[in-house]
C-alpha positions in Angstrom: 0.0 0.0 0.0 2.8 1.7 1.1 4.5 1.5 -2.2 2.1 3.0 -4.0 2.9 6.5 -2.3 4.8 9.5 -3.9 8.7 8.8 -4.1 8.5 11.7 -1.1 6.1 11.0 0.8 8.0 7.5 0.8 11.3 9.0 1.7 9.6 11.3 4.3 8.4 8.4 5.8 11.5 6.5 5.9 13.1 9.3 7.3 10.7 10.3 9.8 8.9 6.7 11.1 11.6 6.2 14.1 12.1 9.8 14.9 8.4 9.9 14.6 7.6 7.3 17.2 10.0 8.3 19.3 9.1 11.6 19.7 5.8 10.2 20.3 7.0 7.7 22.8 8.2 10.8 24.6 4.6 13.2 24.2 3.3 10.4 26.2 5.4 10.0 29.0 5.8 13.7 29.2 1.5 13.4 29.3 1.4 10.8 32.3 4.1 12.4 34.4 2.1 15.6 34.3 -1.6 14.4 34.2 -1.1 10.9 36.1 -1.0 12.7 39.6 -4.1 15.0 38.4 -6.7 12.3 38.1 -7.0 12.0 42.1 -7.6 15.8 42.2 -9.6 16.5 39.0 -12.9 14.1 39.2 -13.4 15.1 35.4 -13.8 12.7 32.7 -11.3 14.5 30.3 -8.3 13.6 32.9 -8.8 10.1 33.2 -9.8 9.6 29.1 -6.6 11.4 28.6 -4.5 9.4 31.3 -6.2 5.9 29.9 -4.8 6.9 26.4 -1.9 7.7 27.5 -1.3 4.6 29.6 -2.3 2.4 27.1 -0.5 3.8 24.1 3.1 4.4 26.0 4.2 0.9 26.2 3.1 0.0 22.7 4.6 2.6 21.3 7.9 2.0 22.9 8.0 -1.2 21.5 6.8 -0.3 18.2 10.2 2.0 18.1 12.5 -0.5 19.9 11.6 -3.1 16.5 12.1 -0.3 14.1 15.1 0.3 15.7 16.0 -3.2 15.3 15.2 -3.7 12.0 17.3 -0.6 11.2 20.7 -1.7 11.9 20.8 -3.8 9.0 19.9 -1.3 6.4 23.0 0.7 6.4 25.5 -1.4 4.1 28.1 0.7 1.9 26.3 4.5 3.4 28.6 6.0 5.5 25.7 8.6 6.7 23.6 6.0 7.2 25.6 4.2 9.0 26.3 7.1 11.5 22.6 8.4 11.5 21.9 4.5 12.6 24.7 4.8 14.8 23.0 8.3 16.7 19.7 6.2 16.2 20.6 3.2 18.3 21.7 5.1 20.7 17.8 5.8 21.3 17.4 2.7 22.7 18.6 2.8 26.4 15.8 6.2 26.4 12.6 3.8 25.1 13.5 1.3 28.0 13.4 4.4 30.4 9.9 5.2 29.0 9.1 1.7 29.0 10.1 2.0 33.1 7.1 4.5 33.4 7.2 7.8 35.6 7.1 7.1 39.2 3.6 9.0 39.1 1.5 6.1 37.8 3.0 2.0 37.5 -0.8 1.2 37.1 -4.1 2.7 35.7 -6.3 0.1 37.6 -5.4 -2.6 40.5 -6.0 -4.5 37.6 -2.5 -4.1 36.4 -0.8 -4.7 38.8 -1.9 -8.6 38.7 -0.4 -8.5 35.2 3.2 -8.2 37.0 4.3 -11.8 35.5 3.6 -10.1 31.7 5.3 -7.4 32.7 8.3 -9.4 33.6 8.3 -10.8 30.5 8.4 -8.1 28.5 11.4 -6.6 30.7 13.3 -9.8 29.4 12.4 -9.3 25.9 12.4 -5.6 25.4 16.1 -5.6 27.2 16.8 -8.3 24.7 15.6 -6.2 21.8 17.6 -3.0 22.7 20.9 -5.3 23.6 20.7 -6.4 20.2 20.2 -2.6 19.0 23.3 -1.5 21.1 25.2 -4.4 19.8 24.5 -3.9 16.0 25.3 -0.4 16.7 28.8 -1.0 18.3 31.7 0.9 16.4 35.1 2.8 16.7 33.6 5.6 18.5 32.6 7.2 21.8 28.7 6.9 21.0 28.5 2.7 22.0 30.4 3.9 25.5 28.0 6.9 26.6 25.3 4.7 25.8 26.3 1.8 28.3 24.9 4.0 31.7 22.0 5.0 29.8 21.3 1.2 29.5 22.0 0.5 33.0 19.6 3.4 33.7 16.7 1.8 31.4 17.0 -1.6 32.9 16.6 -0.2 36.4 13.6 1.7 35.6 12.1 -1.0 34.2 13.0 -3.5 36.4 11.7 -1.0 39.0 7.7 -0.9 37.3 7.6 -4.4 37.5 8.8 -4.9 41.1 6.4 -2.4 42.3 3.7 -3.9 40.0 4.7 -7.2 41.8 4.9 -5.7 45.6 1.0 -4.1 44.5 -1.0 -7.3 43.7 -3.1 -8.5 46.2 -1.0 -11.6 47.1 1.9 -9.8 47.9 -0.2 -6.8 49.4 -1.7 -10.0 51.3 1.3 -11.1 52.5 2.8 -8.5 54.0 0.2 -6.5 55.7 0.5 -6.8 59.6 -1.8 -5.3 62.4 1.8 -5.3 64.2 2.8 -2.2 62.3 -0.8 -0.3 63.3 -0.2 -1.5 66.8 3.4 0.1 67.0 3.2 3.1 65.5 0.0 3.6 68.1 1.8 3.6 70.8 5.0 5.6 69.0 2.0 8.6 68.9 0.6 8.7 72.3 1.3 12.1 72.8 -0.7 14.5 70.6 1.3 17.0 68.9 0.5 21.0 69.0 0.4 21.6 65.7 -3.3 19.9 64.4 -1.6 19.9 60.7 1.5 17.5 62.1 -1.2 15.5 64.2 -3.3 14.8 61.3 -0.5 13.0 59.5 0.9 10.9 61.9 -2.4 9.8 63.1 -3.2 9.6 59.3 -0.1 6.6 58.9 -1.4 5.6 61.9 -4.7 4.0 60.8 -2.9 3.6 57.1 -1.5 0.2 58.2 -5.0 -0.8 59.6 -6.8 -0.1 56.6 -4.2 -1.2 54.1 -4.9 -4.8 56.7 -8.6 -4.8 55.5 -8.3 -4.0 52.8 -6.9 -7.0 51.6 -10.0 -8.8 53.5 -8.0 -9.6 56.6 -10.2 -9.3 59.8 -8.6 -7.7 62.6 -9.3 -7.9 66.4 -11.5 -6.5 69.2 -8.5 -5.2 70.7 -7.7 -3.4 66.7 -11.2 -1.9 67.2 -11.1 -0.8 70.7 -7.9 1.3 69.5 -8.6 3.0 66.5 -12.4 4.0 68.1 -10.6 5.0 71.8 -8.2 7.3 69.4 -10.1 8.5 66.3 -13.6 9.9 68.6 -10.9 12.5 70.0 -10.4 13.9 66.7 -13.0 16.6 65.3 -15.2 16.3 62.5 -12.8 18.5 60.1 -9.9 16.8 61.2 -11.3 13.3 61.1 -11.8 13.9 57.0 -8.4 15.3 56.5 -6.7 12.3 58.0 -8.7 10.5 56.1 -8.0 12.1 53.0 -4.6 12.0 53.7 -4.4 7.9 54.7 -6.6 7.8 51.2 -3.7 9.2 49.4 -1.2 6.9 51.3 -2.8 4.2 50.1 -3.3 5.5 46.3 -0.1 5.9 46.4 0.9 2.1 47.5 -1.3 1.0 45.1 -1.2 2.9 41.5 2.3 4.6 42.1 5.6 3.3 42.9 5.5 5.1 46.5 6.8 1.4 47.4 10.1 1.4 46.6 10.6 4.9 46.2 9.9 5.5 50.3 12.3 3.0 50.8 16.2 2.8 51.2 17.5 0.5 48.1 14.6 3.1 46.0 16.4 6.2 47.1 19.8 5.0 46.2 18.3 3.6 42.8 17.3 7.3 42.7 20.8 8.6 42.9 22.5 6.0 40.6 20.1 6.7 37.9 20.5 10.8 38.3 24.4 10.4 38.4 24.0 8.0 35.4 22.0 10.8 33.6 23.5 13.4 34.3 27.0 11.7 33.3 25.5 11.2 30.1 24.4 14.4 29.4 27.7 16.5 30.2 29.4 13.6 28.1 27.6 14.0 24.8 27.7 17.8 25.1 31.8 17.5 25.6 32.7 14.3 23.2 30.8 13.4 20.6 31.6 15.5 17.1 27.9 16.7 16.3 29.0 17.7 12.5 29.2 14.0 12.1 25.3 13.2 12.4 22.2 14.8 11.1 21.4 18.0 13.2 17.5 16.4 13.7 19.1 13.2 15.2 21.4 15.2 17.6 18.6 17.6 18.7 16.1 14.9 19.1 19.0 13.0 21.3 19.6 16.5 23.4 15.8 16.4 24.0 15.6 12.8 25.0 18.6 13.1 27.5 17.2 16.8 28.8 14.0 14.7 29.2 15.7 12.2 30.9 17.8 14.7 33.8 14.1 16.2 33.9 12.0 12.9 34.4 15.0 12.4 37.9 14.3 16.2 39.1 10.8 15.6 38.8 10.9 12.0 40.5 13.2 13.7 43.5 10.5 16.6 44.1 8.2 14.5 44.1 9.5 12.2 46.7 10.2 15.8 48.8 6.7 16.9 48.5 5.0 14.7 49.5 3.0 13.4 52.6 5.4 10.5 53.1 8.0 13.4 53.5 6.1 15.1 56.0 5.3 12.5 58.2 9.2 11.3 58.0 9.9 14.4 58.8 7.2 15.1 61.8 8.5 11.8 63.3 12.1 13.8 63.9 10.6 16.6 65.6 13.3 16.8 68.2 15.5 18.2 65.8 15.7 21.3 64.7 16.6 21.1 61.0 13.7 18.6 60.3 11.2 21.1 61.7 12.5 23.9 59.6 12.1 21.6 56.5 8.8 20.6 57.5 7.2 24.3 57.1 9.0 25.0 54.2 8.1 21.5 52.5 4.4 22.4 54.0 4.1 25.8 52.6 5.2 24.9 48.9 3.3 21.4 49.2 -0.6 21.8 47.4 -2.8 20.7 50.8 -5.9 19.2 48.0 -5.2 15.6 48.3 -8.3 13.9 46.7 -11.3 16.1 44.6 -13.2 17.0 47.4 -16.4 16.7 45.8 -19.7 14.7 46.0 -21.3 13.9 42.4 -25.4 15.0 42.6 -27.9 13.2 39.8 -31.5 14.2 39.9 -33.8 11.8 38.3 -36.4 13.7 37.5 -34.5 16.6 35.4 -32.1 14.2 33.9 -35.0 12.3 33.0 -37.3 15.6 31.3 -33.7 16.5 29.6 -32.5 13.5 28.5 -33.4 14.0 25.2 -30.6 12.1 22.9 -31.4 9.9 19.7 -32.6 6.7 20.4 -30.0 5.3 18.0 -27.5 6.2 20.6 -28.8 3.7 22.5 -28.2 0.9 19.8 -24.1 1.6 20.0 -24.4 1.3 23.9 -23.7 5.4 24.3 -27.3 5.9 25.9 -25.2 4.8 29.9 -22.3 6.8 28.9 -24.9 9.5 27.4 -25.8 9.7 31.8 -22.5 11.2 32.8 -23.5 14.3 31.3 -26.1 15.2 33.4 -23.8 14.4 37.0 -22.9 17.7 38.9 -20.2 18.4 40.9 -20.5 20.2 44.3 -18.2 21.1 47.1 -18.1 18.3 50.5 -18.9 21.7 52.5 -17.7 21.3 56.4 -21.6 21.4 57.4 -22.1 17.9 55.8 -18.8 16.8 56.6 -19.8 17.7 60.8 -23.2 15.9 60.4 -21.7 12.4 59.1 -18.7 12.4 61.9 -21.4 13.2 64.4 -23.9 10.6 63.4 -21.1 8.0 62.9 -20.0 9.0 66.3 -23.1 8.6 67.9 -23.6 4.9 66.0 -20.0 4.0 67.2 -20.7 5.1 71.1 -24.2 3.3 71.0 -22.2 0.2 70.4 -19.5 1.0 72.9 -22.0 1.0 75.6 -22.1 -2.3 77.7 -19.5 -3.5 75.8 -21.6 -4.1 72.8 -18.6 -3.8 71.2 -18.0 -7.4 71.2 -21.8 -8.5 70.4 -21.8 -9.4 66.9 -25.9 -9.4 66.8 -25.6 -5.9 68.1 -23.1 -4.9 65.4 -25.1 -6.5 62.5 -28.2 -5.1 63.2 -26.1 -1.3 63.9 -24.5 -1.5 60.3 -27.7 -2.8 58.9 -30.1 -0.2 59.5 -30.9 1.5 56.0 -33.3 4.2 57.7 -35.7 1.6 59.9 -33.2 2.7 62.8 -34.6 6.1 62.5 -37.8 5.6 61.3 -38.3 3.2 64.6 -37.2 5.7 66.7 -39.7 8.2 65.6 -42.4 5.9 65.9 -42.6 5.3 62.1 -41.4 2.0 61.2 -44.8 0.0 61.0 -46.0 2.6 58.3 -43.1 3.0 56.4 -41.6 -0.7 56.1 -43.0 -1.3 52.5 -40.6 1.4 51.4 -37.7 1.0 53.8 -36.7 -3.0 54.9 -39.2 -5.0 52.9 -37.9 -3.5 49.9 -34.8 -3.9 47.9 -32.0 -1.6 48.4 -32.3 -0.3 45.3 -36.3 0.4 44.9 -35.5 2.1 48.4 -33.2 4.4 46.9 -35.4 5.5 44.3 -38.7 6.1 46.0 -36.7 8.1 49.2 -35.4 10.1 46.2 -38.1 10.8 44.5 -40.0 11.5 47.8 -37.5 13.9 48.5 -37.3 15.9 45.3 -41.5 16.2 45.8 -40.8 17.2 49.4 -38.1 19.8 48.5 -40.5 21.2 46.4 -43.1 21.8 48.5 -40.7 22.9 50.9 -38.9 25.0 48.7 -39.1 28.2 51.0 -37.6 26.2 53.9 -33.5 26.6 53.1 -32.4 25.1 56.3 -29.0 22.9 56.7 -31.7 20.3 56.7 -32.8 20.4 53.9 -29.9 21.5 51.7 -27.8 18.6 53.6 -31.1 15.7 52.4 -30.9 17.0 48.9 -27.2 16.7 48.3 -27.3 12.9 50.2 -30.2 12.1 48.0 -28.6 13.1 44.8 -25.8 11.6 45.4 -27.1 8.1 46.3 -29.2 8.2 43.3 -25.7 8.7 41.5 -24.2 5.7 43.0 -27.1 3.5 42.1 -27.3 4.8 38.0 -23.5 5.4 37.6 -21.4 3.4 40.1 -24.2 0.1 41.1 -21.1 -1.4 42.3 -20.4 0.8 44.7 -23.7 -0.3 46.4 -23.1 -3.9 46.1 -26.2 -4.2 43.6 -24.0 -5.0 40.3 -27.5 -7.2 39.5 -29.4 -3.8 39.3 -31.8 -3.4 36.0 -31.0 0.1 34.5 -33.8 -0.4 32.7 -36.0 -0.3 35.8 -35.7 3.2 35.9 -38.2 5.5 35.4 -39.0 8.1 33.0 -41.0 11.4 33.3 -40.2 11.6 29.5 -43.0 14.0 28.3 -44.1 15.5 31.4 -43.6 18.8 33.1 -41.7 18.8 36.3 -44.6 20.5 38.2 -47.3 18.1 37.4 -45.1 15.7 38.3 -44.0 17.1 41.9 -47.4 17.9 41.8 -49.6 14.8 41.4 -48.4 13.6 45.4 -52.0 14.5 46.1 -53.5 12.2 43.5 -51.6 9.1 45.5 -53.0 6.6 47.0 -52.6 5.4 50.3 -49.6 3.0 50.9 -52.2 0.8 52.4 -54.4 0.5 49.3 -55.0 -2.9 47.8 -53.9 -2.2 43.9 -50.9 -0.2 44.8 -49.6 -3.1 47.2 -50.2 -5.6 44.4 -48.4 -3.6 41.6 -45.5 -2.3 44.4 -42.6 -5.1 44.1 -43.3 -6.4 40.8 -44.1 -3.0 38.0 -41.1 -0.7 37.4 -44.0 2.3 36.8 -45.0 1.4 40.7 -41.9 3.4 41.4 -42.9 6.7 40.7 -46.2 5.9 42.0 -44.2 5.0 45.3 -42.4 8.3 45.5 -45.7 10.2 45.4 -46.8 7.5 47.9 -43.9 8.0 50.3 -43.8 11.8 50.0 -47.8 12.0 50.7 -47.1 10.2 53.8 -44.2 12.0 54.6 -46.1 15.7 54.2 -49.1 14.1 56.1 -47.8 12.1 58.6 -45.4 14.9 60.2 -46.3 18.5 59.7 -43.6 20.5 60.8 -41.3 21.0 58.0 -38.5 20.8 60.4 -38.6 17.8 62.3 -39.4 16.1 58.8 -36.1 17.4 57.3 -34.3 16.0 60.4 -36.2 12.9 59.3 -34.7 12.7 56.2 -31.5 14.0 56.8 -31.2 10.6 59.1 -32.8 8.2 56.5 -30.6 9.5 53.7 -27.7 9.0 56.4 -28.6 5.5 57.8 -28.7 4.8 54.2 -25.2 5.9 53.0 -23.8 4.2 56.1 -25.5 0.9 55.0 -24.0 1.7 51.2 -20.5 2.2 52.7 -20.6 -0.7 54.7 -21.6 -2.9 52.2 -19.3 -1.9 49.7 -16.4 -4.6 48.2 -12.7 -3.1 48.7 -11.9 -3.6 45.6 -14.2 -1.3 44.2 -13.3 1.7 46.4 -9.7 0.8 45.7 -10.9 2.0 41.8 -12.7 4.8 43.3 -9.6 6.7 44.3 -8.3 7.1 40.4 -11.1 8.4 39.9 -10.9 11.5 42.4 -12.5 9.2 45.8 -16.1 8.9 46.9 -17.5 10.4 49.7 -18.9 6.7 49.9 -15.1 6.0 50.4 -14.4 8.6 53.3 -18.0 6.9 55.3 -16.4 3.5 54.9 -13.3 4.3 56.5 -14.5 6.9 59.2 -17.1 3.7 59.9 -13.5 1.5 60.1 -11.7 3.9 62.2 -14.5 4.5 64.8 -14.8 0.7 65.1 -17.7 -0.8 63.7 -17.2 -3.1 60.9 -17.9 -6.6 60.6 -15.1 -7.5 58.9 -13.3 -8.8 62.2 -12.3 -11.7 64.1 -15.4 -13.0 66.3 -13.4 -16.8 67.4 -10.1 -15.3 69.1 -9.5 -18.8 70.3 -8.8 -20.1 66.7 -5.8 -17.4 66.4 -3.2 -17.8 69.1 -1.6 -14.1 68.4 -5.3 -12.7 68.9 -6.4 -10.4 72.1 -9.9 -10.7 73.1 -11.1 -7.9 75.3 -13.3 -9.0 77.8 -10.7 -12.4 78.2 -7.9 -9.7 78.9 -10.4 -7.6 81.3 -11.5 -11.1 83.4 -7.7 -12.1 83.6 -6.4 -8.6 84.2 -8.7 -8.5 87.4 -7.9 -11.9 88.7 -4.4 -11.1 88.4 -5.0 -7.9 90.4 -7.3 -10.2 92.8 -4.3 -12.4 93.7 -1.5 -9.6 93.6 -3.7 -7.9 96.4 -4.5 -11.1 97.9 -0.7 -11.4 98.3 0.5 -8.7 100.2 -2.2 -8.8 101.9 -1.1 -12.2 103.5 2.1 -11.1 103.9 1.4 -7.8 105.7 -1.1 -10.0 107.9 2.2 -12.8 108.6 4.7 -9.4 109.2 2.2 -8.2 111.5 2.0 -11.0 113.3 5.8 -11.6 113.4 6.2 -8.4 115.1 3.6 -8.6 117.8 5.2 -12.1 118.9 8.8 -9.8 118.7 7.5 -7.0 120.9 5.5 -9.7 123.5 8.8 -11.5 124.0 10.8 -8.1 124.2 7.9 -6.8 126.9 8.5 -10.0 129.5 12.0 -10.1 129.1 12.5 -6.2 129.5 9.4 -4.8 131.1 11.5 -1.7 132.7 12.4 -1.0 129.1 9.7 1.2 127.3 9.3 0.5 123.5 10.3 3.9 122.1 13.5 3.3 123.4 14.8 0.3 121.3 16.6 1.2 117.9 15.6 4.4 116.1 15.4 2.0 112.6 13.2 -0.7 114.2 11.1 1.9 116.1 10.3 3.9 112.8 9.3 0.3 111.0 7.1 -0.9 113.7 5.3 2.4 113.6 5.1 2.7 109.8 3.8 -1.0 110.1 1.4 0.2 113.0 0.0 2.7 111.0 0.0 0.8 107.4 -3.3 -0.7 106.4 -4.0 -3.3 103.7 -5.1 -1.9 100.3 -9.0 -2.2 100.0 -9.9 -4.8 97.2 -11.6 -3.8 94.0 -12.8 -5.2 91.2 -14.0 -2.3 89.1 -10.7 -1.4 87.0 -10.4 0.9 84.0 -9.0 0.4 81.0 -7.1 3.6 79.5 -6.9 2.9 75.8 -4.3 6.0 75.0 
């Protein structure tokens, strides 16, 4: 096909098709060093189409040049500026296997990847094989084959470095070498708070990191875990309780799509130096040595841009290993000296504090539904669920949301603390279960709002408290309290979860088409027909309720009918809702796999994410240890109480005895003394065995007592 070109287009080809590539292997490792970071900040969909692209054209196109490159070396017989502009060429190769290494911004798109370690391994053995056999063909009289030698050194270890990482990153090596020893530790190592709140909320931030990196890998941890992480996280206010959070959340992003493993750790940071020395070397060795009259002046600039690229992609790797939270903490933990605390502030002040997008998604049925208005042949290419994103907003986790969540989680957490309930696994079930019947019983509400609340699928729940809620906000509309502002958004976003991220709520079964429409209806008649309901008691409706998707709008008017009838100051009924809309999302978070908010956090985190780990932290989960017995390294609480007070029991019982046989002793001393020397008053023996009789006289046997404390921090 080829072949049937114009001779120039032919020879522009030629000339251009390795440059070309290469240059292009270079775009898009220049593309994921800058964007890869972004896509935990920037919950858009243009970041993470444009990382994805990236991600899966770099390596490809890598390769794609390394074979050219290959193939090359034997077209240069009896040209002598072929030969050298092949020569110049080869010397490329040692620069694709450093774009083959990857930046240390992003090893992995999805966890995914990092499962695919073994392929990766494999193509680090035939891609170094490829670009030995480059460098060999290339080999001549020159200085060019011996510059190129670090540069090789430098690509293997960059590569070698993705696929370790990718290995250490896989659940069976994640697995392996998670320990609750490491929580347990660095607990104690932070018993005293710090002054400044910013320092505290990192180390308390690696802190729980080890715990939750623990579960999630599906490892269950122990009462004693629990009573640790609740004892020190209810001390820490709302605000703070979401930055360390946010900050263990980028902790683990970093373990997982990064290669934060081995660049945090000694053998990484000298890998680090030997491949900027190597660079560097390089560099000031091609700008001394080599003759540049003696190759094509597009060949040596692309080369000075590859090896500028290559001192750049080192800077870059070393600032981000300063500036970062890993830095900080290192350098909070040397707080005694005086130079890490002046590197501290001024790594703090230069260091962005926006960690993850801090931002809740919002999808409203009802106007999604009246605007959704795309061809129905969009629907035939399977565009109509992407076609959804488009009508998600964006708004800002405000600190009045944020304050209502840690308090109701805080409550939930201390209801379970009380008695010990701690440790009654029927207790915790039916705690995390509650999907709004734990506030609806409360209020007195339960028997007449079941059908819609816990003899009802997750799902269908979802939908009629949201459409309840838009009809209610409506009606309401003049009422702008926290309340209500605070239902809508947790509404919205719950009905978000369930049309654009169903995994999330562990309901991957759930039928998009059961959705709704309003197509062809005005927003006003529909808020407004609520009157025209029926009773949630009425015969038909009951029938028609769990079995007809078109029963779902008819149990939103239902529900919000009720709702407006049932309690009629606006107030209380936002307070209501707020709590419904909360029991729910605690449910959601509880309920959802690891795995998939492991894949939330490329895409910017969930607020589903920050509930599931607040819920960890304060210590209700049910994803611990209930048979202690069965694990010979495991502490169970109310064992360690029982024994701790025996122990006490018998210590006291002890001394006790033995104060009782002293005392004893010494009356039969000062009888004898008495007959033998009755002229002889007592005060006047020995001034030592005077002043222990009387502290004897006067000492009194501890007073027993069962009732013992147990201080946690």
């Amino acid at each position: 096909m080829l072949k049937n070109l114009p001779e120039e287009v032919l020879n522009l080809w030629n000339n251009w098709e390795i440059r070309g590539m290469v240059l292009l292997s270079l775009l898009l490792q220049t593309i994921l060093i800058i964007c890869g970071p972004l896509r935990k900040t920037i919950a858009r969909v243009w970041i993470r189409i444009l990382v994805w692209s990236a991600y899966l054209s770099a390596d490809m196109v890598a390769t794609v040049a390394l074979g050219n490159l290959a193939r090359s070396q034997g077209d240069s017989s009896g040209d002598r500026s072929k030969k050298a502009n092949n020569s110049i060429q080869a010397f490329w190769a040692p620069f694709l296997l450093l774009h083959l290494g990857g930046p240390d911004t992003i090893t992995a798109y999805s966890i995914e990847d990092n499962e695919l370690w073994l392929r990766h391994l494999l193509g680090l053995v035939v891609q170094v094989g490829v670009a030995f056999y480059v460098f060999s063909r290339s080999w001549g009289s020159g200085i060019l084959p011996f510059i190129a030698i670090p540069m090789f050194i430098g690509g293997i270890i960059k590569y070698s470095e993705r696929t370790w990482v990718l290995w250490s990153s896989c659940s069976n090596s994640l697995r392996k070498n998670s320990y609750l020893r490491d929580f347990k530790s660095y607990y104690y190592r932070t018993r005293n708070p710090e002054p400044d709140r910013q320092k505290e909320y990192l180390r308390q931030a690696y802190t729980f990191f080890h715990i939750s990196m623990f579960t999630m890998q599906d490892l269950a941890s122990g009462y004693l875990d629990l009573m640790l992480s609740y004892t020190r996280f209810s001390k820490i206010p709302a605000e703070g309780a979401f930055k360390v959070v946010e900050v263990e959340l980028g902790l683990i992003y970093d373990m997982l799509y990064t290669k934060a493993p081995l660049i945090y750790s000694c053998s990484g940071i000298i890998l680090r130096c030997i491949s900027f020395v190597l660079s560097i070397t390089v560099f000031i060795i091609f700008q001394v040595k080599i003759e540049k009259h003696a190759y094509s002046s597009i060949d040596i600039a692309i080369t000075y841009l590859l090896l500028a690229a290559s001192v750049f992609l080192e800077i870059y790797a070393f600032l981000c290993l300063v500036f970062s939270d890993r830095t900080l903490i290192w350098l909070v933990d040397k707080r005694r000296n005086a130079w890490a605390t002046t590197i501290y502030y001024w790594v703090r002040k230069l260091t962005t504090s926006k960690r993850l997008s801090r931002c809740i998604s919002q999808y409203d049925l009802i106007s999604s539904s009246i605007e959704n208005k795309h061809l129905k042949c969009l629907e035939l290419v399977g565009i109509d669920e992407m076609m959804r994103q488009m009508h998600v907003n964006r708004e800002d986790l405000n600190g009045g949301l944020q304050q209502f969540i840690f308090e109701h989680l805080l409550k939930k957490a201390e209801k379970m603390k009380e008695n010990f309930n701690l440790f009654d696994k029927k207790w915790r079930s039916k705690i995390i279960g509650q999907r709004g019947d734990g506030v609806l019983e409360r209020e007195g509400l339960l028997r007449n709002l079941k059908w819609c609340t816990t003899e009802v699928e997750f799902s269908r729940s979802i939908l009629v408290w949201h459409l309840a809620t838009e009809i209610c906000y409506y009606i309401d509309n003049e009422d702008a309290s926290n309340y209500v502002s605070r239902s809508k958004c947790l509404s919205e976003y719950m009905m978000y979860l369930l049309v654009i991220r169903p995994n999330m709520l562990s309901i991957g079964f759930f039928d998009e088409t059961s959705l709704p429409t309003f197509s062809g209806e005005r927003y006003e008649d529909i808020i407004q027909s609520y009157k025209g309901a029926p009773g949630y008691d009425d015969a038909r409706f009951q029938r028609k309720w769990k079995t007809d998707k078109d029963s779902l709008v008819n149990g939103g008017r239902v529900l919000a009918k009720q709702l407006l009838g049932s309690i009629s100051e606006s107030k209380k009924r936002w307070e209501m809702i707020e709590e419904v809309w909360m029991e729910m999302l605690s449910y959601a978070a509880a309920h959802c796999p690891w795995k998939e908010h492991a894949h939330a956090l490329r895409r910017g985190g969930e607020l589903l994410t920050h509930v599931c780990f607040l819920m960890l932290h304060l210590g209700f989960s049910q994803q611990y240890q209930y048979q202690p017995d069965e694990d010979p390294h495991f502490v169970s609480i109310p064992k360690t109480f029982l024994k701790y007070n025996a122990d006490k029991d018998r210590e006291l019982e002890h001394k006790t005895r033995d104060l009782e046989q002293k005392e004893l002793e010494h009356e039969q001393f000062r009888s004898c003394f008495t007959a033998s020397t009755s002229h002889q008053r007592i005060d006047s023996l020995p001034r030592s065995l005077a002043a222990q009789t009387d502290n004897e006289e006067n000492s009194q046997p501890p007073t027993k007592n069962n009732e013992i404390s147990l201080c946690m921090d």
